[in-house]
C-alpha positions as CSV (number, residue, x, y, z in Angstrom):
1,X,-192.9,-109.1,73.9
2,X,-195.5,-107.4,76.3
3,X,-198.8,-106.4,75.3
4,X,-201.0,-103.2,76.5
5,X,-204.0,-102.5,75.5
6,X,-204.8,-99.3,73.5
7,X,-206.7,-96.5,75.5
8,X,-209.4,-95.2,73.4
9,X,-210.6,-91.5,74.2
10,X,-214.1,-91.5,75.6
11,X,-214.6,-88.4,73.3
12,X,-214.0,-91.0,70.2
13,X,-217.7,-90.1,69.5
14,X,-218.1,-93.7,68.7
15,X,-219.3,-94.5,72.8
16,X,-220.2,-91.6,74.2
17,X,-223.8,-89.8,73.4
18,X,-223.2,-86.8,71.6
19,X,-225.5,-84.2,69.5
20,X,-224.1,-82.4,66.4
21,X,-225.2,-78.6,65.9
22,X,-224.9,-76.9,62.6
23,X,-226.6,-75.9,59.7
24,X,-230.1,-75.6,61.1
25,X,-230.3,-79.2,62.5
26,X,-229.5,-81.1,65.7
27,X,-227.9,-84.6,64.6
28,X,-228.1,-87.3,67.3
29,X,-225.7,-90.1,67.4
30,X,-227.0,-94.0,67.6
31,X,-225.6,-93.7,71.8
32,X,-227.5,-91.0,72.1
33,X,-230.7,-92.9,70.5
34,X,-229.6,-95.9,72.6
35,X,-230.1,-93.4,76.4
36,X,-233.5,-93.0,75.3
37,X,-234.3,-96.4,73.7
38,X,-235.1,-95.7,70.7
39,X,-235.8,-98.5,67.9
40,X,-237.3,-96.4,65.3
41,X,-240.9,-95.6,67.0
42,X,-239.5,-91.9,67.8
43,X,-241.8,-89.4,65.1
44,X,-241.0,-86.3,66.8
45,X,-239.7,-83.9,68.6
46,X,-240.5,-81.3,70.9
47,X,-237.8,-78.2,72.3
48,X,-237.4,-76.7,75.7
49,X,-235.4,-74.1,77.4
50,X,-234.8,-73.6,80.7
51,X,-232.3,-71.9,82.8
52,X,-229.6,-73.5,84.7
53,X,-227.0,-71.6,87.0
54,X,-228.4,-68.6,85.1
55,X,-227.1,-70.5,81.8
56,X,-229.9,-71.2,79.1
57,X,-229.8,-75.1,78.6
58,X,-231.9,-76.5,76.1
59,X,-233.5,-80.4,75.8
60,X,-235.5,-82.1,73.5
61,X,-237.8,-84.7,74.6
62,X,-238.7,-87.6,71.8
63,X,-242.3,-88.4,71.3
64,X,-244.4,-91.2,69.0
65,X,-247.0,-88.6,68.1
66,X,-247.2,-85.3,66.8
67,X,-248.1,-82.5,69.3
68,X,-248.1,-78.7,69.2
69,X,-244.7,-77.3,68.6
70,X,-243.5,-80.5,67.5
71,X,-240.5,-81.1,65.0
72,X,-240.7,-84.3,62.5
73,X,-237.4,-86.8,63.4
74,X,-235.8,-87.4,60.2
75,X,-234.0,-91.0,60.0
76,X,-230.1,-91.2,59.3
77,X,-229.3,-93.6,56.3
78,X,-226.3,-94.8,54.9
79,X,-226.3,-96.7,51.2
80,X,-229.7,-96.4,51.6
81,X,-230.3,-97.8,54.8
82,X,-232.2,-96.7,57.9
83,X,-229.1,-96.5,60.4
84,X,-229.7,-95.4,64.2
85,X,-229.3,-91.6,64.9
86,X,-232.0,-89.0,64.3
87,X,-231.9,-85.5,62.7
88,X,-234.0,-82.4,63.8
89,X,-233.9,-80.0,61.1
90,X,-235.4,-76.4,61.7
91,X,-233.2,-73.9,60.6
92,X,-235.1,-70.6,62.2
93,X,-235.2,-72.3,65.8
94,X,-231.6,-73.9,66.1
95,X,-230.9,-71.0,65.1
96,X,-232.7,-68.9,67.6
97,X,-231.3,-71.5,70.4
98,X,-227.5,-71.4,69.7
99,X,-226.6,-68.8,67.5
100,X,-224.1,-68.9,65.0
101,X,-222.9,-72.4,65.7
102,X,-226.7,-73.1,64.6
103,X,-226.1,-72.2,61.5
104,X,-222.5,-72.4,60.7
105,X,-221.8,-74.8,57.4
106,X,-220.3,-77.2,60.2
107,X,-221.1,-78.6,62.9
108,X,-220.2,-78.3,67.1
109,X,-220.6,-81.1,69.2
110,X,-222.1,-81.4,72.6
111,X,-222.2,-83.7,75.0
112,X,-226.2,-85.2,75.7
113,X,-227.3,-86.6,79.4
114,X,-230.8,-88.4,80.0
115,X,-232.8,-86.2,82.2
116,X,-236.4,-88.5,81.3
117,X,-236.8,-91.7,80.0
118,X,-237.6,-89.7,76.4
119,X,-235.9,-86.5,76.9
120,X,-231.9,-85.6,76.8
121,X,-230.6,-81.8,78.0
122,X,-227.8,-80.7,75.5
123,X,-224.6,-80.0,77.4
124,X,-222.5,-77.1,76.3
């Protein structure tokens, strides 16, 4: 018998960095964390907009101390545990930045891309 290995999809979510949108929060997976090395000292966030190809793109750069306009970064846990991935939750500006698919009961995912050493741009 001949072996091949099993392709998995890159979009598998479980190696590719990725945000969740929905329900008033952005939800950052652990290889999203990893692109802007994060071990926990992340305390906040902080929202831009800019334009791109006349497209509105939005990023969020993660900071260690609070400034103006910053969001607290809430931790992800499972059975109780701190696990990696962070949560933004702001219902009235996630929803101002994308819409409906801010607030839907769901969740969309995008694709995230380091543009700092703190900072990712949300890929639509």
């Amino acid at each position: 018998m001949e072996w091949e290995v099993v392709k998995i999809s890159q979009m598998s979510g479980n190696n590719v960095p990725f945000v969740s949108i929905g329900r008033g929060q952005l939800d950052f997976n652990a290889v999203s964390c990893d692109l802007v090395g994060d071990c926990g000292q992340y305390k906040y966030a902080k929202l831009f907009k800019g334009k791109e190809k006349g497209k509105t793109v939005i990023a969020v750069k993660f900071l260690t101390e609070a400034e103006n306009d910053t969001i607290p970064i809430k931790r992800k846990k499972q059975n109780g545990k701190v696990i990696k991935g962070m949560i933004i939750v702001n219902k009235g500006v996630i929803k101002d930045l994308f819409g409906k698919n801010g607030s839907n009961e769901g969740s969309i995912r995008y694709s995230v891309e380091l543009i700092e050493h703190n900072m990712l741009k949300i890929v639509e």
